[in-house]
ZADO-428050 format. One record per residue (C-alpha): z, y, x. Coordinates in nm, 3 decimals. Last residue first. Example, Ala and Ser with C-alpha at 12.3 -4.5 7.8 and 13.67 -1.06 7.14 Angstrom:
! ZADO-428050
0.714;-0.106;1.367
0.780;-0.450;1.230
END
This chain:
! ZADO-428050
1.169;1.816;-0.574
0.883;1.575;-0.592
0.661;1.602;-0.284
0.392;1.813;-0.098
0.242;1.676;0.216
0.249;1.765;0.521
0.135;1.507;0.790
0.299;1.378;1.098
0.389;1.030;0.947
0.515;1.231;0.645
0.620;1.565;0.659
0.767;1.770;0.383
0.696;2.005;0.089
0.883;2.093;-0.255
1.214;2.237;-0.047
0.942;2.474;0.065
0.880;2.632;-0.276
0.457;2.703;-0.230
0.327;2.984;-0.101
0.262;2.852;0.274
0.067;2.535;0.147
-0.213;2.767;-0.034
-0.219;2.774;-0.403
-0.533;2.690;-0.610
-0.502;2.663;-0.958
-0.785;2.437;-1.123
-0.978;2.552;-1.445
-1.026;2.459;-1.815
-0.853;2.086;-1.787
-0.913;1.939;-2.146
-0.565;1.829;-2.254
-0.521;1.555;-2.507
-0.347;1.513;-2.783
-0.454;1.111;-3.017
-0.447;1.072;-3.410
-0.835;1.169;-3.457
-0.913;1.304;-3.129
-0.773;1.650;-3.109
-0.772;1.888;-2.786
-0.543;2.107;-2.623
-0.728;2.351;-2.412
-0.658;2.373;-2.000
-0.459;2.510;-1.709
-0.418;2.366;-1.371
-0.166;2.347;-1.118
0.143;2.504;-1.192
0.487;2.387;-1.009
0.717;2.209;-1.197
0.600;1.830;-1.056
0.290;1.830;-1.137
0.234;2.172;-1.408
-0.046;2.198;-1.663
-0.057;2.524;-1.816
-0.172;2.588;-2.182
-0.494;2.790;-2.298
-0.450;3.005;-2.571
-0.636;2.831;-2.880
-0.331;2.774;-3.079
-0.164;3.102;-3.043
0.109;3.191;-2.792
0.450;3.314;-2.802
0.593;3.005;-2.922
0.761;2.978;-3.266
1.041;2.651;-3.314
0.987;2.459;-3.615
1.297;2.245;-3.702
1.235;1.904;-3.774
1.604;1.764;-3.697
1.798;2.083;-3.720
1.894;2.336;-3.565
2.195;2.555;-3.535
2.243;2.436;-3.137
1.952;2.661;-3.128
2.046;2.940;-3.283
2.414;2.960;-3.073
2.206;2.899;-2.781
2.027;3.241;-2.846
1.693;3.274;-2.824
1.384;3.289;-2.593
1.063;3.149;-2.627
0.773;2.969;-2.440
0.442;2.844;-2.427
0.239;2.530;-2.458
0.370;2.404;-2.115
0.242;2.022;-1.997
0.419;1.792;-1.780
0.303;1.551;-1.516
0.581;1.388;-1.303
0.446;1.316;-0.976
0.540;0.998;-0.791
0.428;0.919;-0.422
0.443;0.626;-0.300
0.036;0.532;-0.331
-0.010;0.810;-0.109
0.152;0.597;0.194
-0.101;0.333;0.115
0.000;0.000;0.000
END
């Protein structure tokens, strides 16, 4: 097994975001509807490992989400958390954090 073969990287996908009290949200209920500050065809971000890498549409396929990947982020080694990048028989490579 190749040494990139070890390497795990959660995928995760942001649709947007809000802010409100704790108070409101402990408050909730099961099937609550929680408003994002986007609208439905604002792309999303696509983060590996909590750090942006991509962004995309959501698509629908009968019952099945998917994620159409719109464009790539590009971020150069030296801007990226460095906790999030190590060595690896003599090669740096960025890592799970």
């Amino acid at each position: 097994m190749t040494t990139i073969e070890d390497i795990t990287v959660g995928i995760s996908v942001e649709l947007g975001c809000t802010y409100m009290p704790i108070y409101q949200l402990l408050r909730m209920g099961r099937g609550a509807v929680i408003e994002l500050d986007t609208d439905e065809g604002d792309d999303v971000r696509l983060l590996a490992n909590n750090i942006p890498v991509a962004k995309g549409q959501v698509i629908l396929r009968g019952e099945r989400v998917g994620i159409t990947v719109t464009g790539v982020l590009h971020r150069d080694i030296e801007h990226r958390p460095l906790e999030t990048v190590k060595k690896i028989k003599g090669k740096t490579v960025q890592t799970g954090s």
